[in-house]
KOLNU-172025 format. One record per residue (C-alpha): residue in three letters; x, y, z; residue number from 1. Coordinates in nm, 2 decimals. Example, Ala and Ser with C-alpha at 12.3 -4.5 7.8 and 13.67 -1.06 7.14 Angstrom:
! residues 2
[ALA,[1.23,-0.45,0.78],1]
[SER,[1.37,-0.11,0.71],2]
//
This chain:
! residues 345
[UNK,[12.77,10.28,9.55],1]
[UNK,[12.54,10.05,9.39],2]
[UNK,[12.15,9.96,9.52],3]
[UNK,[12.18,9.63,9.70],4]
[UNK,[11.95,9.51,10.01],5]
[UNK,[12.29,9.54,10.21],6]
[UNK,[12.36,9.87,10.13],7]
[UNK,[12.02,10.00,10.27],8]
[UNK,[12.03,10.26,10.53],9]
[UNK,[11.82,10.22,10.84],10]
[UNK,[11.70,10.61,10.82],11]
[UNK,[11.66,10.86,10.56],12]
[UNK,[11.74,11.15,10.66],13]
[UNK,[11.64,11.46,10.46],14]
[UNK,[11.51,11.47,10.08],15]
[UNK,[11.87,11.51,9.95],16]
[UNK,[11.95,11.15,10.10],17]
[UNK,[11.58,11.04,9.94],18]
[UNK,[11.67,11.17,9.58],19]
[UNK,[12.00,11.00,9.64],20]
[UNK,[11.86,10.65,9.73],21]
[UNK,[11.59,10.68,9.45],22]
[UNK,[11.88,10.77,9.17],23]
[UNK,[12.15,10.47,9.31],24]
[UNK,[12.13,10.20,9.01],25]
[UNK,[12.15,9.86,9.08],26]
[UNK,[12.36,9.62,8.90],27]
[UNK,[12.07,9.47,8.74],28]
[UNK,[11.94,9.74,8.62],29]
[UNK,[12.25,9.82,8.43],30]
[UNK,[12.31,9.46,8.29],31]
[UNK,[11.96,9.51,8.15],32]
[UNK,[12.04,9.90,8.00],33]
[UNK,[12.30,9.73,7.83],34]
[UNK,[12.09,9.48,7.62],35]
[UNK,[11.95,9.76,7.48],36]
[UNK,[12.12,10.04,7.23],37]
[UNK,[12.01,10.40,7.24],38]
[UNK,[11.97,10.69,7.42],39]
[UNK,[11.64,10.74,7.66],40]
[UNK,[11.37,10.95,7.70],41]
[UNK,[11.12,11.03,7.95],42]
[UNK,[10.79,11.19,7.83],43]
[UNK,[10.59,11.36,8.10],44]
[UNK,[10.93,11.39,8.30],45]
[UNK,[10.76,11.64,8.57],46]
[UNK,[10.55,11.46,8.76],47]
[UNK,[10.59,11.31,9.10],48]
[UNK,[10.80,10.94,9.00],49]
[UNK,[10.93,11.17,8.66],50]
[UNK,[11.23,11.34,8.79],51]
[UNK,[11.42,11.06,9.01],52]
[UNK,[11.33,10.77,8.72],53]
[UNK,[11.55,10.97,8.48],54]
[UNK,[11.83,11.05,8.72],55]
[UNK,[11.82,10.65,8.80],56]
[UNK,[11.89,10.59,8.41],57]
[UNK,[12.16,10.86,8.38],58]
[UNK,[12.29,10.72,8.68],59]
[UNK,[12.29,10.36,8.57],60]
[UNK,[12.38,10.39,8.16],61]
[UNK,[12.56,10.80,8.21],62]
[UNK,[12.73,10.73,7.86],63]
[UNK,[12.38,10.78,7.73],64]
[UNK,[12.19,11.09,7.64],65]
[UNK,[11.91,11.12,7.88],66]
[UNK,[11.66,11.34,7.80],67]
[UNK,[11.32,11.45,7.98],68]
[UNK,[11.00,11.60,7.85],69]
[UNK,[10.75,11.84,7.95],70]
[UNK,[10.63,12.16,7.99],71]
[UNK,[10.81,12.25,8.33],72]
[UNK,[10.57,12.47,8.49],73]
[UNK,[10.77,12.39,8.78],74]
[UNK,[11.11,12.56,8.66],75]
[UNK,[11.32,12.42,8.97],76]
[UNK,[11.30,12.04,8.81],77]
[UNK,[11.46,12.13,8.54],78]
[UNK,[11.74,12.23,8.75],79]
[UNK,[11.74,11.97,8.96],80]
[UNK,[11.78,11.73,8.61],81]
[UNK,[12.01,11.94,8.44],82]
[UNK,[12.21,11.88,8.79],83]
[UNK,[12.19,11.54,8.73],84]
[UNK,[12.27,11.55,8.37],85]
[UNK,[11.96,11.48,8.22],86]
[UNK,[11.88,11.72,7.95],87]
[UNK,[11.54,11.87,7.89],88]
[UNK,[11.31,11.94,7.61],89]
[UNK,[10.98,12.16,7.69],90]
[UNK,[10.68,12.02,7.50],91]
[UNK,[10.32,12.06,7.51],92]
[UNK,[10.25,11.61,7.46],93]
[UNK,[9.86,11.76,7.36],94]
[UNK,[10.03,11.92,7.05],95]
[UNK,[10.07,11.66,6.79],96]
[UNK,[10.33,11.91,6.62],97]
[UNK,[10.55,11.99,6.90],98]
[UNK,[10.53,11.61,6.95],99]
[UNK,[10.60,11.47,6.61],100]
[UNK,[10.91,11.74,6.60],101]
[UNK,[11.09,11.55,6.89],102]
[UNK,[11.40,11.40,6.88],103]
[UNK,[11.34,11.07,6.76],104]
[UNK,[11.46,10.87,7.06],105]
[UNK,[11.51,10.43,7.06],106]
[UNK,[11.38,10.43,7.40],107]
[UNK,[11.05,10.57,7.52],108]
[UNK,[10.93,10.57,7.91],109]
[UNK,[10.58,10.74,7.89],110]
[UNK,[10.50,10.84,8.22],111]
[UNK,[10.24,11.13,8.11],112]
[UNK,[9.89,11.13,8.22],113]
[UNK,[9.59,11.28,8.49],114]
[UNK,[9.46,11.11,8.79],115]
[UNK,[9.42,11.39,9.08],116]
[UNK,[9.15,11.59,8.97],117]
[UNK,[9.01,11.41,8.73],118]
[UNK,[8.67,11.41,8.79],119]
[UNK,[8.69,11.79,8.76],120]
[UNK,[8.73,11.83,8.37],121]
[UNK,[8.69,11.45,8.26],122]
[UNK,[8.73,11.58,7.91],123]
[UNK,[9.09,11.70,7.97],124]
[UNK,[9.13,11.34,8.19],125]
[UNK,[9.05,11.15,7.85],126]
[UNK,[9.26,11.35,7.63],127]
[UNK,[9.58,11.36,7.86],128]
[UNK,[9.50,10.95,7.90],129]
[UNK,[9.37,10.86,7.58],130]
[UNK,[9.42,11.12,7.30],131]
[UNK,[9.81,11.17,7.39],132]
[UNK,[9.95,10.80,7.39],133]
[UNK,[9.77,10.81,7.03],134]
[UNK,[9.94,11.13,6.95],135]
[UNK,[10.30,10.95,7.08],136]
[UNK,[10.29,10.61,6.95],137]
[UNK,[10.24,10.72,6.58],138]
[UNK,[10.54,10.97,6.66],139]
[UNK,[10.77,10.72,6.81],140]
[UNK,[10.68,10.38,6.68],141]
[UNK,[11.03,10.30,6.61],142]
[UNK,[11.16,10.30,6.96],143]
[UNK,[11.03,10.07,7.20],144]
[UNK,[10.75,10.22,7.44],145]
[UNK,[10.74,10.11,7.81],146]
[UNK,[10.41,10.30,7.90],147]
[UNK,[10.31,10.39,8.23],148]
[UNK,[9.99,10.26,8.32],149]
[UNK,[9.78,10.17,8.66],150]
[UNK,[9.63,9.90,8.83],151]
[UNK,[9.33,10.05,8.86],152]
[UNK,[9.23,9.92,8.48],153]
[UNK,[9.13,9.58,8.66],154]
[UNK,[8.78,9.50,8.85],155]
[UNK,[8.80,9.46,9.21],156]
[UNK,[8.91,9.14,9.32],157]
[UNK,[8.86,8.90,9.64],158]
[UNK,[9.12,9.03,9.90],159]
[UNK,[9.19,8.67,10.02],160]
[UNK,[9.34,8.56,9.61],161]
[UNK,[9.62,8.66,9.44],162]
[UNK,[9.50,8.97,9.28],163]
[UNK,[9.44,9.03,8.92],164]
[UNK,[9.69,8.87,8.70],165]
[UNK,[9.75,9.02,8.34],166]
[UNK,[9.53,8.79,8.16],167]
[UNK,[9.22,8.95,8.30],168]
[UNK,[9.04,9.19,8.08],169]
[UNK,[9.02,9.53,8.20],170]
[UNK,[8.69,9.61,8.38],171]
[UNK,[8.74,9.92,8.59],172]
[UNK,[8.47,10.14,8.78],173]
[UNK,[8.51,10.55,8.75],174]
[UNK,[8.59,10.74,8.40],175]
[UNK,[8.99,10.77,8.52],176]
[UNK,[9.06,10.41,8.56],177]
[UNK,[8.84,10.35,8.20],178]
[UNK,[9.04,10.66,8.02],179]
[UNK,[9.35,10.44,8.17],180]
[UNK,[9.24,10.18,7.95],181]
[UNK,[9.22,10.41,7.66],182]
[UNK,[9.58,10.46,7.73],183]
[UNK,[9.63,10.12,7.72],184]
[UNK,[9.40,10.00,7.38],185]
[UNK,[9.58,10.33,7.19],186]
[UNK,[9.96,10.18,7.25],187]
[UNK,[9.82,9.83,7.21],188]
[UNK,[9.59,9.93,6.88],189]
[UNK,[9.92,10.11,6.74],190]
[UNK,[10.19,9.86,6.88],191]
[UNK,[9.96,9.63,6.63],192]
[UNK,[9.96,9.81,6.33],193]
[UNK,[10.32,9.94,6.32],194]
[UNK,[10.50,9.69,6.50],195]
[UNK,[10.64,9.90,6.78],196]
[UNK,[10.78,9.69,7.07],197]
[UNK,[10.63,9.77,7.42],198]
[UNK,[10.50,9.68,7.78],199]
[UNK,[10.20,9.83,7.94],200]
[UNK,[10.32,9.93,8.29],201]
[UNK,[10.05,9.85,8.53],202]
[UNK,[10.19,9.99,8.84],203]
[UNK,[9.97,9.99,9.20],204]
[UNK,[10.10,10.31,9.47],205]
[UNK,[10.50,10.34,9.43],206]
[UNK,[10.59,10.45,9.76],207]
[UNK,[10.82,10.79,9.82],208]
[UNK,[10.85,10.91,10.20],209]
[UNK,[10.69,11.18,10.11],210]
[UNK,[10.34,11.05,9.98],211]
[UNK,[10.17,10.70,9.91],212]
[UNK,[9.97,10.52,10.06],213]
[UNK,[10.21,10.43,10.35],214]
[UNK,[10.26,10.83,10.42],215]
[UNK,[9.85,10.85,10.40],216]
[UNK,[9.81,10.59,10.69],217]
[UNK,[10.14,10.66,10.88],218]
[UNK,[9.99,11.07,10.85],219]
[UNK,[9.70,10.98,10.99],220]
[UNK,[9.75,10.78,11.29],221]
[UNK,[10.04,11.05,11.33],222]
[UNK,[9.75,11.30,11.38],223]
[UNK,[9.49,11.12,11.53],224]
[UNK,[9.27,11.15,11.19],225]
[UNK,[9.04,10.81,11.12],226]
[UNK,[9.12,10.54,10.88],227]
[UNK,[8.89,10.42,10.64],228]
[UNK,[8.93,10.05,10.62],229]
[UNK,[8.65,9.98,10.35],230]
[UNK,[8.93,9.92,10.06],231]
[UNK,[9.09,9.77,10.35],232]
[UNK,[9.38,9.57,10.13],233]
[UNK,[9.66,9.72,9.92],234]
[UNK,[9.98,9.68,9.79],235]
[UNK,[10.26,9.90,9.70],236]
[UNK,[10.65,9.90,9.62],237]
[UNK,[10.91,10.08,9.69],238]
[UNK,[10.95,10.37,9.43],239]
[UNK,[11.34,10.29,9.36],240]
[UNK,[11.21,9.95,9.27],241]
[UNK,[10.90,10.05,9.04],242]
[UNK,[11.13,10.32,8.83],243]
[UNK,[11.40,10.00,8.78],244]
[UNK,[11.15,9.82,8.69],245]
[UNK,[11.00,10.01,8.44],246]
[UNK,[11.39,10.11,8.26],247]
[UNK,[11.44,9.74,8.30],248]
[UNK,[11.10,9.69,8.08],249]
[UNK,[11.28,9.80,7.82],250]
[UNK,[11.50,9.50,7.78],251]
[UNK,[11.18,9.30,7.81],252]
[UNK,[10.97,9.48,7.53],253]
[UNK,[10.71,9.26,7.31],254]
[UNK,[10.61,9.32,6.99],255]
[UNK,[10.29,9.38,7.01],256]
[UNK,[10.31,9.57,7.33],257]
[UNK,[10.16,9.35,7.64],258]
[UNK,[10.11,9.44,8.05],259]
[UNK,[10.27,9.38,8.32],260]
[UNK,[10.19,9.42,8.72],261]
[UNK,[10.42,9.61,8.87],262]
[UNK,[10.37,9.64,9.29],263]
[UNK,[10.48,9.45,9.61],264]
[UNK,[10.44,9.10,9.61],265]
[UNK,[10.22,9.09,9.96],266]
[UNK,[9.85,9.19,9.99],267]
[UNK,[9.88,9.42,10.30],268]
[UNK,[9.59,9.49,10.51],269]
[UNK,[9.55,9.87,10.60],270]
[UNK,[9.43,9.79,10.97],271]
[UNK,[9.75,9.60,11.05],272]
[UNK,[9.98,9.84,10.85],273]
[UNK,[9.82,10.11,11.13],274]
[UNK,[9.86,9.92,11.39],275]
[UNK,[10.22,9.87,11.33],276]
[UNK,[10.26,10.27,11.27],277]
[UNK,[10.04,10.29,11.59],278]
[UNK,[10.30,10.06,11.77],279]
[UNK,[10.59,10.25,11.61],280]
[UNK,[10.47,10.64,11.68],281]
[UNK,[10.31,10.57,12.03],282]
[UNK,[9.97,10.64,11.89],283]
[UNK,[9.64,10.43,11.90],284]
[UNK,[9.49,10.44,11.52],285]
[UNK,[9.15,10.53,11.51],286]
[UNK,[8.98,10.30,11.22],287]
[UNK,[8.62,10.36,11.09],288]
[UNK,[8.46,10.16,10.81],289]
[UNK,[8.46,9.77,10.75],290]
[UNK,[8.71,9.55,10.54],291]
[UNK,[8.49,9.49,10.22],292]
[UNK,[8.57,9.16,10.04],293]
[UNK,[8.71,9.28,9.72],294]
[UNK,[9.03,9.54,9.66],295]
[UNK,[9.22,9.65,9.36],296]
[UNK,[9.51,9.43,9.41],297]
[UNK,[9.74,9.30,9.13],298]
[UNK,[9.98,8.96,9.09],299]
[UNK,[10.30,9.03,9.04],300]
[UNK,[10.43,8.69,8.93],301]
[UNK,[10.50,8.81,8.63],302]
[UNK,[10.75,9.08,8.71],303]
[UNK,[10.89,8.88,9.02],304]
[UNK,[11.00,8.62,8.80],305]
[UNK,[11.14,8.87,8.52],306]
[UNK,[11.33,9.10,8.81],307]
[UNK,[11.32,8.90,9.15],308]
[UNK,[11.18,9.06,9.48],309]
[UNK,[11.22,9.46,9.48],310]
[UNK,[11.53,9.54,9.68],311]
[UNK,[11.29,9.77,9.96],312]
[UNK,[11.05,9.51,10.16],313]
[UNK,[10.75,9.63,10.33],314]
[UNK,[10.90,9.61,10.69],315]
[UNK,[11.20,9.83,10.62],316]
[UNK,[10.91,10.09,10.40],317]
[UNK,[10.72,10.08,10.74],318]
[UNK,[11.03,10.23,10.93],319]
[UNK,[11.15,10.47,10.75],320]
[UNK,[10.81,10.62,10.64],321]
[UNK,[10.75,10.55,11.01],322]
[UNK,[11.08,10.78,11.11],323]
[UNK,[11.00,11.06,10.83],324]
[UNK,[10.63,11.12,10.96],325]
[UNK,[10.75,11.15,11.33],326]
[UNK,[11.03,11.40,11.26],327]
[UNK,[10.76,11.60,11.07],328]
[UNK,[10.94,11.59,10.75],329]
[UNK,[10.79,11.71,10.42],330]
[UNK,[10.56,11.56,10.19],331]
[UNK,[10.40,11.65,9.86],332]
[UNK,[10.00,11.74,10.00],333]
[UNK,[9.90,11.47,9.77],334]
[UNK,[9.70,11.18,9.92],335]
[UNK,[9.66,10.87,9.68],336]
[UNK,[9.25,10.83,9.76],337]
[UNK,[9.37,10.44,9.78],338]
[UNK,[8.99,10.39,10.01],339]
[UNK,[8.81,10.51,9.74],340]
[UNK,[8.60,10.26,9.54],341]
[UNK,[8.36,10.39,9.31],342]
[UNK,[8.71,10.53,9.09],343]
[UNK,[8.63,10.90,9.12],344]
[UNK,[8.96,11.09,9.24],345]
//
């Protein structure tokens, strides 16, 4: 069955059924697969969006070799892609070697890079998000390069605008969202010089039932904990949507490489979201903190007009992270830190 806003279920009801929904191509996404030749491959494969953005290519072009990268500490993804029939490579992306002695793929997602923890070893934080895309944009600048990036890179912005469209120039607070940047001028510096066809993939909280920012809120009124409203504005998107998106980038690479917003088209803010988990799970959300006037908060325009609405809107995200929280389903332990605001995670 293909992804279509009428074939949307109303529940989800364990992880199997999640990694299903988050593998089912559209039929956009495979008209745009197929302006494209080649086979894929996804570095940093492991992480938390990694593993179902690669079964959503197979899924969508499976007469292509799909094939993920990294160094699988976790061994149980690489069963759960070989499952899927994603093949897997094990490869240190810090070792320029190992790197350089990869298959030479035509399509690149690059996914790899440090946010949680950051602010413990901001050395290690700049060379995963700086020192590596150098390391992979020399070694593939033949294929086309749709790079993962954040929307973090932009200043805060006034919560009753638009957001930040792509044309404003990357002032971030906090060493993570300026080593994101890093990332960003090392595929844009050698995008330039060898003519390697890209997008920058600014993408704000891709939502999973079992973390984002939706899980943080839904959590916490869930428990009674307090919300912090002072980043009191966000958006997010569906994490189906984001990985299409970003596959779908790959019809829509510029030479030299250029960014794109990639989130939900509506500024949400956090004290209505928990109200309406409040009003959903029979609990009274306990906020702290006042709304401050500014957010990180992104326009979308860009990719809205390129891919239309994504297929998940935020009422139908609200029930079913709403239904996963209340049957006590499982989640990854890791919170997104979307109220902090001086950029240290």
């Amino acid at each position: 069955m293909l992804l279509s806003r009428e074939s949307l279920p109303t529940t989800i009801a364990d992880i199997a059924a999640l990694d299903e929904l988050l593998c089912r191509p559209s039929q956009a996404l495979i008209d745009d697969l197929k302006k494209v030749d080649g086979d894929i491959m996804v570095l940093g494969v492991a992480g938390k969006m990694g593993p179902t953005l690669a079964g959503l290519a197979k899924a969508a072009a499976p007469e292509r070799r799909v094939t993920g990268v990294a160094r699988f500490s976790d061994t149980g993804v690489k069963d759960w892609l070989h499952a899927r029939g994603v093949e897997t490579i094990n490869c240190d992306l810090l070792n320029e070697a190992a790197v350089s002695a990869l298959p030479k793929a035509p399509n690149i997602i690059f996914m790899a890079g440090r946010k949680f923890g950051a602010e413990g070893d901001l050395a290690l934080t700049w060379a995963m998000n700086a020192h590596v895309p150098a390391i992979v944009a020399q070694a593939f600048r033949q294929s086309r390069i749709v790079a993962f990036s954040t929307g973090c890179v932009y200043p805060f912005v006034p919560v009753d605008g638009k957001g930040s469209d792509e044309s404003m120039a990357p002032n971030p607070p906090g060493e993570y969202a300026q080593s994101c940047v890093g990332r960003e001028r090392m595929f844009e510096y050698f995008s330039k010089t060898c003519a390697t066809p890209g997008r920058l993939f600014r993408l704000n909280y891709a939502i999973d039932m079992r973390y984002g920012v939706l899980y943080d809120i839904a959590s916490k009124v869930w428990q009674g904990q307090p919300i912090d409203v002072s980043l009191g504005h966000v958006n997010f998107i569906w994490q189906g949507d984001a990985s299409s998106q970003a596959l779908r980038c790959l019809a829509h690479c510029e030479t030299p490489t250029s960014p794109i917003n990639v989130s939900g088209h509506e500024i949400c803010a956090v004290r209505d979201l928990a109200a309406q988990f409040g009003a959903r799970l029979g609990r009274e959300p306990v906020i702290v903190g006042q709304e401050q006037p500014t957010a990180w908060l992104t326009d979308t325009s860009q990719a809205v007009e390129l891919f239309g609405l994504p297929l998940v809107d935020t009422a139908r995200l609200i029930a079913w992270t709403a239904d996963w929280v209340a049957r006590a389903m499982p989640n990854l332990g890791k919170p997104t830190k979307y109220e902090v605001r001086d950029g240290r995670y």
